[in-house]
N, C-alpha and C positions, 0 to 999 in steps of 0.2 A: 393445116394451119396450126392446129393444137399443137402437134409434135415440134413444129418448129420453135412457140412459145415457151416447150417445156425445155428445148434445146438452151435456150437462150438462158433460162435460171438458171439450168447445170454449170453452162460455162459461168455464169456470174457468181454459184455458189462455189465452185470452184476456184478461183480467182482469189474470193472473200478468205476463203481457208490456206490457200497459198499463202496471201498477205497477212493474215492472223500467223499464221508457223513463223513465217520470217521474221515479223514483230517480236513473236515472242522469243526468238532462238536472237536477237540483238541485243535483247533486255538480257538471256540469260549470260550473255558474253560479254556486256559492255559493266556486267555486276561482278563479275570474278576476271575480268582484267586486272586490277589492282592487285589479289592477291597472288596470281601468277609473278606480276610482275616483280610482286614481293619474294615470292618464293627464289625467280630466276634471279635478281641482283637485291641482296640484304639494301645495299646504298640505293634502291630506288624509292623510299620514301619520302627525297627531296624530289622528285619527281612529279608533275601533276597528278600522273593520272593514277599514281599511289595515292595520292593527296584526298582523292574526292570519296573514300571511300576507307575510313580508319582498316589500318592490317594490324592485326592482331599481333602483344608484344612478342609471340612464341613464335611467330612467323619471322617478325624482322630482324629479332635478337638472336636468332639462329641461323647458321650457314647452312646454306642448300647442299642437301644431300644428292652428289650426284649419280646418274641411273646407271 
């Protein structure tokens, strides 16, 4: 019965850490959106999702170096 009970926190702590990584790996993608977006089109500061998150003048006043 014990092992079952500890069974059952692994899978929960488990789950908790999954859903913490995810959280955090959204937060870090939904912050550096806008400056991608800035990077990939100079004209995406009329854009919302440039909008919600100032891009910096060096980033938008300069044309993307392509790879």
């Amino acid at each position: 019965m014990r092992q079952h009970m500890l069974n059952g926190w692994l899978v929960a702590a488990l789950i908790a850490l999954v859903c913490l990584l995810g959280i955090t790996a959204y937060m870090e993608v939904s912050k550096d959106l806008p400056r991608v977006a800035c990077v990939k089109n100079p004209k995406a500061i009329d854009k919302k999702a440039a909008q919600q998150v100032n891009c910096s003048t060096a980033c938008c006043n300069t044309p993307a170096v392509s790879a």
